[in-house]
C-alpha positions as CSV (number, residue, x, y, z in Angstrom):
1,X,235.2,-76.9,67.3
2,X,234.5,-80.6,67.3
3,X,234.7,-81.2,63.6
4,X,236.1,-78.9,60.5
5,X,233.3,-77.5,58.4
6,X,232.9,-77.7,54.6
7,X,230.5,-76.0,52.2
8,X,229.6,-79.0,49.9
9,X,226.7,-78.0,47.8
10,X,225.8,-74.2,46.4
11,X,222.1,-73.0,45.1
12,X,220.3,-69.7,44.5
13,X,218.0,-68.6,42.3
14,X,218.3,-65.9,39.3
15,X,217.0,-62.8,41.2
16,X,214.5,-59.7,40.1
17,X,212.4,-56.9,41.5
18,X,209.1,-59.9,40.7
19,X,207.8,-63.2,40.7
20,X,204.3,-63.6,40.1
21,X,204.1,-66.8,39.2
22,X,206.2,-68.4,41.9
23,X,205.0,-68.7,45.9
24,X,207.9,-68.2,48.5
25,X,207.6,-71.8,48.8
26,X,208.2,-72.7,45.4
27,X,211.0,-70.1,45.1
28,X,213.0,-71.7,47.9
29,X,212.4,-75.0,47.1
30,X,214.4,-74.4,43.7
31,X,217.2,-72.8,45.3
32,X,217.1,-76.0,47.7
33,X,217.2,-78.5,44.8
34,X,219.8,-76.9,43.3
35,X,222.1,-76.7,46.3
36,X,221.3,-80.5,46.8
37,X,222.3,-81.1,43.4
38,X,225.4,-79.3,43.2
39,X,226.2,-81.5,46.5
40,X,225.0,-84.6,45.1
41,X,222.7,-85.3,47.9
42,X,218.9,-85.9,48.4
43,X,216.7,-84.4,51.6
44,X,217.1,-87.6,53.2
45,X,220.6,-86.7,53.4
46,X,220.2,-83.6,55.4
47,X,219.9,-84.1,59.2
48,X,219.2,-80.1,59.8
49,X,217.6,-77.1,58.3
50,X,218.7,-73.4,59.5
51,X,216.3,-70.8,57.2
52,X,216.3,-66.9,57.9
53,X,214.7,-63.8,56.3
54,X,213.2,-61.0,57.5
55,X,209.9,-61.7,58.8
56,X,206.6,-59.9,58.3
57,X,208.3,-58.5,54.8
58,X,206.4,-61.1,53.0
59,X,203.8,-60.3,55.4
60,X,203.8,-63.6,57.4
61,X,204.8,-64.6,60.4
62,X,206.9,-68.6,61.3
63,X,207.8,-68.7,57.9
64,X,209.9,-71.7,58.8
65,X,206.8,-73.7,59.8
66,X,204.4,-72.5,56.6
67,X,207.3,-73.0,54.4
68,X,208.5,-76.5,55.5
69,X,207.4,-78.7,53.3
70,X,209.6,-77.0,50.9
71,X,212.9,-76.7,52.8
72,X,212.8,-80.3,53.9
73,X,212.6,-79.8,57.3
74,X,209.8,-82.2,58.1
75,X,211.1,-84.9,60.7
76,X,214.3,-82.8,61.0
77,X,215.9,-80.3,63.6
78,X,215.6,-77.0,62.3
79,X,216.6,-73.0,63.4
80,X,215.1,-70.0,62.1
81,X,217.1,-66.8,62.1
82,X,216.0,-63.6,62.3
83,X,219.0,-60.3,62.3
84,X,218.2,-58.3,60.7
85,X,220.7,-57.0,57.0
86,X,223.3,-59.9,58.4
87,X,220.2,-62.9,58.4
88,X,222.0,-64.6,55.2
89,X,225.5,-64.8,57.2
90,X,224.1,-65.3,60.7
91,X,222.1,-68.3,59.5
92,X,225.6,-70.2,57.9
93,X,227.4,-68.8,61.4
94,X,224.3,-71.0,62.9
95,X,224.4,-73.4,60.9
96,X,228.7,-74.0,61.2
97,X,228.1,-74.2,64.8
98,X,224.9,-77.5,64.2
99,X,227.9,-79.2,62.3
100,X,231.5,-77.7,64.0
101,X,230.0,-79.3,67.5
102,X,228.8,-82.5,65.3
103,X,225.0,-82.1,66.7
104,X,224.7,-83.2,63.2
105,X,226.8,-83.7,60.3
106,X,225.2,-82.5,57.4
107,X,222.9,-78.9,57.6
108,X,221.1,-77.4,55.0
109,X,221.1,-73.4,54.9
110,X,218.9,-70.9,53.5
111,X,218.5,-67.3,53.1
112,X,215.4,-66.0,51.0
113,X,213.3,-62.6,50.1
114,X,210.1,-62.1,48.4
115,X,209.3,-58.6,48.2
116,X,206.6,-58.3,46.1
117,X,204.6,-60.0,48.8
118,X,204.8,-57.6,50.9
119,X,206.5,-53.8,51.5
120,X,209.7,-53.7,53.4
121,X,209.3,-50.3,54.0
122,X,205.7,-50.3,55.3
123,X,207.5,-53.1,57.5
124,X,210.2,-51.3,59.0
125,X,208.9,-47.5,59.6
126,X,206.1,-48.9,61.7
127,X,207.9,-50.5,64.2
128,X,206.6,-49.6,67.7
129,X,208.9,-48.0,70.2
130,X,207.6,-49.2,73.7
131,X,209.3,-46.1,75.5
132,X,207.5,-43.7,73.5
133,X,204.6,-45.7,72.5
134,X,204.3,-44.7,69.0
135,X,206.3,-45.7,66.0
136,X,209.9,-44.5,65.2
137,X,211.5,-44.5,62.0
138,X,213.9,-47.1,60.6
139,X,215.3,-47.2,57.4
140,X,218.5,-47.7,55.4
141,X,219.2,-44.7,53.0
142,X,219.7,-42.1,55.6
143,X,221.9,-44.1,57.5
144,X,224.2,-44.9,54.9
145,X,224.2,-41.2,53.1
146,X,225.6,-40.3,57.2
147,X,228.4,-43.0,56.4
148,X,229.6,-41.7,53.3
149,X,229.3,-37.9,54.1
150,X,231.2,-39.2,56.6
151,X,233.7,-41.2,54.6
152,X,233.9,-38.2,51.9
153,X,234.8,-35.6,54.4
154,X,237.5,-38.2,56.2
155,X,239.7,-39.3,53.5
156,X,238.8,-36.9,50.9
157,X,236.9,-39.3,48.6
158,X,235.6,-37.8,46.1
159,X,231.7,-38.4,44.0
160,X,233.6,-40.1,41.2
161,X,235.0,-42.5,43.2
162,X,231.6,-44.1,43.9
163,X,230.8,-43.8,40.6
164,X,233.5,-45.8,39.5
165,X,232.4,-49.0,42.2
166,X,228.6,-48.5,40.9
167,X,230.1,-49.2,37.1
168,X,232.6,-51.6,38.1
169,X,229.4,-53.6,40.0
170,X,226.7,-53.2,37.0
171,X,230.2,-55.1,34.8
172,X,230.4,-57.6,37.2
173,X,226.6,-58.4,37.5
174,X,226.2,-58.5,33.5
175,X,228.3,-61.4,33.8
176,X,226.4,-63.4,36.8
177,X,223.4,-64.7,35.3
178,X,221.6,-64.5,38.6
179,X,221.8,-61.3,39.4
180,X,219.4,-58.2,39.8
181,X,220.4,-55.3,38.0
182,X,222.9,-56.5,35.2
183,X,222.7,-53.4,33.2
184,X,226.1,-52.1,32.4
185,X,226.5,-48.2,33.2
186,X,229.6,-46.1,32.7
187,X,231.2,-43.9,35.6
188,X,229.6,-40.5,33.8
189,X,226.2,-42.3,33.7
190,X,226.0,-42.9,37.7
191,X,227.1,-39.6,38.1
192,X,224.1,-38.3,36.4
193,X,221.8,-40.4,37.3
194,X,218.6,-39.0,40.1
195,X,220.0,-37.4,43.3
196,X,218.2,-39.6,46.4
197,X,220.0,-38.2,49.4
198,X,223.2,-36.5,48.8
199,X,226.0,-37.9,48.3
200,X,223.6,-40.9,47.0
201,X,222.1,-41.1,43.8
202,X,219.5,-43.8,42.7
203,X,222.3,-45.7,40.8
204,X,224.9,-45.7,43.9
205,X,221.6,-47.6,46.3
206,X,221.4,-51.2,46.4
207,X,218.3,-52.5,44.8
208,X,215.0,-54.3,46.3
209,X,215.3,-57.5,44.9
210,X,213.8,-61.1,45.8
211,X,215.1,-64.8,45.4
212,X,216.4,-67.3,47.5
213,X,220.3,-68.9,48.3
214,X,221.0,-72.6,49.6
215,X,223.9,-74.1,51.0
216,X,224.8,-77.5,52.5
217,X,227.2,-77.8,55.1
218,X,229.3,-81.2,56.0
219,X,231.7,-82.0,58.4
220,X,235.3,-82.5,57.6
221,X,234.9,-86.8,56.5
222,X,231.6,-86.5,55.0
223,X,232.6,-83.4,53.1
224,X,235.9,-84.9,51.5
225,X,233.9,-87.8,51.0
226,X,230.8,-85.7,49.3
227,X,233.1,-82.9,47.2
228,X,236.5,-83.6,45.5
229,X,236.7,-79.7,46.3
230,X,235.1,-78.5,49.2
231,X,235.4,-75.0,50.8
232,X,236.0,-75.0,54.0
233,X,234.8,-72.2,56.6
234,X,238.4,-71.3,58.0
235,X,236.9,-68.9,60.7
236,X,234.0,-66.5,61.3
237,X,233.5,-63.0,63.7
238,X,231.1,-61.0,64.8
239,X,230.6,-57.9,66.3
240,X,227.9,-55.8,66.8
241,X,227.6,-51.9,67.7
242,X,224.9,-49.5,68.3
243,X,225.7,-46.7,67.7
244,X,228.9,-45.9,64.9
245,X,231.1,-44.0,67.0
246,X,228.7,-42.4,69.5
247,X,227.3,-40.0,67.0
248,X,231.0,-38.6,65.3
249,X,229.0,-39.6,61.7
250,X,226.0,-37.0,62.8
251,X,228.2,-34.5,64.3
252,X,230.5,-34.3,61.2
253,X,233.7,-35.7,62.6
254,X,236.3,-37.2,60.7
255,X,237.5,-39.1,63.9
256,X,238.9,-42.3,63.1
257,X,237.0,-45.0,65.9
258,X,237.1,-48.6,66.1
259,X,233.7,-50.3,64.0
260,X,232.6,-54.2,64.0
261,X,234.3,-53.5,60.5
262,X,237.7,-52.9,62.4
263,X,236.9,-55.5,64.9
264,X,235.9,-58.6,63.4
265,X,238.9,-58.0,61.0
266,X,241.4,-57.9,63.9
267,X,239.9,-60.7,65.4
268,X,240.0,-63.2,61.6
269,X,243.9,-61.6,60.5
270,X,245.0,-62.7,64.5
271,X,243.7,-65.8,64.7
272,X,245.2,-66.7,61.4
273,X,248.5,-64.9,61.2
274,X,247.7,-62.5,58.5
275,X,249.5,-59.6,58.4
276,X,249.5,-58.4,54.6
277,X,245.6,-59.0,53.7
278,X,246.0,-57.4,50.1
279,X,248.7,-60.5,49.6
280,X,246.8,-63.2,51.7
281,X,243.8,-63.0,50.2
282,X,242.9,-63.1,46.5
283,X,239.1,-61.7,46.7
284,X,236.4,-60.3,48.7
285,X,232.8,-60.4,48.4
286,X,231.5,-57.6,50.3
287,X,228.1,-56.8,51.9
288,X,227.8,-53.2,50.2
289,X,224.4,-51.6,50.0
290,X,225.8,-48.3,48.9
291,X,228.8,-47.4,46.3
292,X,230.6,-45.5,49.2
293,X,230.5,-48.7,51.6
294,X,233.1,-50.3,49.7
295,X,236.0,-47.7,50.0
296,X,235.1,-47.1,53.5
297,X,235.1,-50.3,54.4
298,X,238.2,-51.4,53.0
299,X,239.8,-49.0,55.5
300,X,237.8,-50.3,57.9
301,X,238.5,-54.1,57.5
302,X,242.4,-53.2,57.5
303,X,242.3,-54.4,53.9
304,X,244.2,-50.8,53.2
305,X,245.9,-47.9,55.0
306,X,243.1,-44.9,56.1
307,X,242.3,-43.0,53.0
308,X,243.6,-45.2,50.8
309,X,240.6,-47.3,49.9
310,X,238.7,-44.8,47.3
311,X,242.6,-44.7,45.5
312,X,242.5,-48.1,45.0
313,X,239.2,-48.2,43.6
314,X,240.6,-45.2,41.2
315,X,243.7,-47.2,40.4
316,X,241.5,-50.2,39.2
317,X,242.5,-52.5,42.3
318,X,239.0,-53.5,42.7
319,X,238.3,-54.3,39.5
320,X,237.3,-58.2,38.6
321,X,240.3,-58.0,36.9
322,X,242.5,-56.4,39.6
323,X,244.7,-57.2,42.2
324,X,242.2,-57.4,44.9
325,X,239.1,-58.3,43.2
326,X,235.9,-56.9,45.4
327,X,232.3,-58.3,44.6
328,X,233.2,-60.0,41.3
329,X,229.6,-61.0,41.7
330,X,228.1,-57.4,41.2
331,X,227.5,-57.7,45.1
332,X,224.5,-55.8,47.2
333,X,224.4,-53.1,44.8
334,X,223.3,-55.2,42.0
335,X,221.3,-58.0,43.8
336,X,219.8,-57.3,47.6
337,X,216.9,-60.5,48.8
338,X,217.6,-58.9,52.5
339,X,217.2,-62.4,53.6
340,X,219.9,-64.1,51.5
341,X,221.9,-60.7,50.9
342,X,224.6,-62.1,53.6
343,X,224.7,-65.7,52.4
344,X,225.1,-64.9,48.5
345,X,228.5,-63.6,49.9
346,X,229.8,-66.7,51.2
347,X,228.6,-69.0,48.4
348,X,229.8,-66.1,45.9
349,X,233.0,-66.3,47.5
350,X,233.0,-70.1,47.7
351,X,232.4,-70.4,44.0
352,X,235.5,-68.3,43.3
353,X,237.5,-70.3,45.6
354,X,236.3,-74.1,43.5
355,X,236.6,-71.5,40.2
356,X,232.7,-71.9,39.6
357,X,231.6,-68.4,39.2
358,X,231.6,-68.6,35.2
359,X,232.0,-65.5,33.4
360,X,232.3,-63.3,37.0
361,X,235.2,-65.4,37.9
362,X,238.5,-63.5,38.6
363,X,241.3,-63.9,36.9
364,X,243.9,-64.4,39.6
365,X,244.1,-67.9,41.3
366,X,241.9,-67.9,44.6
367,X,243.1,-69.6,47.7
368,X,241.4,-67.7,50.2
369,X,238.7,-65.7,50.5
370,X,236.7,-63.0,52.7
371,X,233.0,-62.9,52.8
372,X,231.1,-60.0,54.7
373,X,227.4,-59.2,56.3
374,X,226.2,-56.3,57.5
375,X,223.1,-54.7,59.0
376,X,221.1,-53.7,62.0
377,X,223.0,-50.5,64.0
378,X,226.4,-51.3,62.2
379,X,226.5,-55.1,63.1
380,X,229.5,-57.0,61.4
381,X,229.9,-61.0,60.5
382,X,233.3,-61.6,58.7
383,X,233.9,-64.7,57.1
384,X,237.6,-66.7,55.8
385,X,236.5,-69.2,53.4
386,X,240.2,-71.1,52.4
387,X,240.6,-74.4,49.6
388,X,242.6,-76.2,52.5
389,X,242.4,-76.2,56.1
390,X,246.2,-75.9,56.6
């Protein structure tokens, strides 16, 4: 890279299942103004606009031209991303490279839902297969009920375990004033709660929620110059696969296989000469749509030893409190805008790193951070968000 990159400005707005009142327009544009504010900057100070959700939920099309008088990007260069679960991290990965190459030196990101304009899952299960010529099913729950089935029959994990994530998340959320779902639930009550698709009950599911995230992005000089604190986007991976292990989660295995978990982790604790993550790193904010994600995939990102990851949970490591705090936010299971899912991640794990997370704010001192998207067939973006560059 040319230049170092900084994240200099943070916005979102408080999320819900509704917003009557507001256009997708209007519900960026605050999340904008806030993120400008937080910088200390105005639009003229913004020479590039990366936006992503996931089109045709709203049930338009080019949002980024409809919508651009209120992301600034009138008169500007601009990118719109479109990948699916991982849009919100994508569209900073995009947005690095505009100012890492110095194409430009300031870039103004944004990841944004509104659901009830539209029906995500009219969206998704009518895709058209052109080999088949009809339309084939896509859709989340299934997918991830296969991965913890899998992940309960591997390490031995049992339903309490997830149980114990979903009620560590609703503690976290009732702290973070933007978030979704901030009811607080015990272990027992998830357990009871309405069987979905076993092993996952309406409690352990990520919600369908809508709002909007904002970030600016300087490079190194104008970002010391802008923040006395700014969090700097140590390195990024991605990797995508599609198909999890050539079927083993269908089949029943318990085969252990390489994942773009496994491999984008790798490629981050390589580059940068970690070899104790647990130690290395004070926090994660993970992409987890379902309660058995998180266990799994702390196995999977090499945070822990194979089976290990529900024990931790059990043992209270996870905890906001613990010595590896995951999603002190109340992460995807509390709060899921699809389109700024992934970016709420970084900027959640950016405001532990500056200690602006208010009451969801850990209570060990941050220094570096991990921040995780995930989506499409098992596609991976990894994230190492550091207070220093050294």
């Amino acid at each position: 890279m040319s230049q170092r990159v900084g994240i200099v400005g943070i916005g979102q707005t408080r999320h819900s299942s509704r917003r009557p009142y507001h256009n997708d327009g209007e519900m960026i544009n605050e999340a904008v103004q806030s993120a400008l504010a937080d910088a200390g900057l105005s639009i003229k100070d913004i020479q590039n606009v990366v936006i992503g959700n996931m089109e045709l939920f709203e049930g338009h099309h080019l949002n980024d031209a409809l919508l651009a008088d209120y992301t600034g990007v009138i008169g500007k260069s601009g990118m719109r991303m479109n990948t699916g679960g991982t849009i919100g991290t994508t569209s900073v990965i995009a947005g690095w490279f505009n100012v890492a190459s110095e194409m430009c030196d300031t870039t103004l990101v944004i990841g944004w839902e509104k659901h009830d304009e539209g029906n995500a899952t009219s969206a998704m299960i009518t895709l058209w297969e052109p080999a088949t010529g009809r339309p084939f099913e896509v859709g989340a729950i299934s997918g991830l009920a296969m991965i913890s089935n899998y992940y309960m029959n591997r390490s031995g994990c049992p339903l309490e375990a997830a149980a114990i994530v979903r009620a560590q998340a609703s503690d976290n959320a009732s702290r973070n004033p933007n978030a979704h779902l901030r009811d607080r639930y015990t272990a027992e009550e998830v357990m009871a709660a309405r069987m979905v698709l076993y092993p996952l009950n309406l409690l352990m599911l990520c919600p369908t929620s809508l709002g909007a995230c904002a970030m600016v992005l300087a490079g190194e000089k104008t970002a010391k110059k802008i923040s006395k604190r700014p969090v700097w986007i140590k390195d990024h991976a991605t990797a995508h696969q599609v198909q999890r292990g050539s079927g083993e989660i269908a089949s029943g295995s318990t085969a252990k296989v390489d994942t773009s978990m496994t491999v984008t982790a790798r490629k981050i604790f390589t580059r940068n000469h970690i070899t104790k993550p647990m130690e290395e790193i004070q926090v994660m904010e993970m992409y987890d749509p379902c309660a058995f994600c998180q266990p799994c995939w702390l196995e999977e990102f090499g945070i822990c030893e194979e089976g290990q990851g529900w024990r931790l949970i059990e043992k209270g490591v996870t905890a906001r409190e613990g010595s590896f705090p995951v999603s002190p936010s109340g992460g995807v299971l509390c709060t899921n805008a699809i389109g700024d899912s992934g970016m709420l991640r970084v900027a959640e794990a950016a405001l532990q790193l500056r200690e602006g997370a208010g009451e969801h704010q850990v209570t060990r001192k941050v220094k570096n951070a991990l921040a995780s998207g995930y989506g499409g067939m098992y596609y991976t973006d990894l994230f190492l968000l550091a207070n220093t560059m050294d």
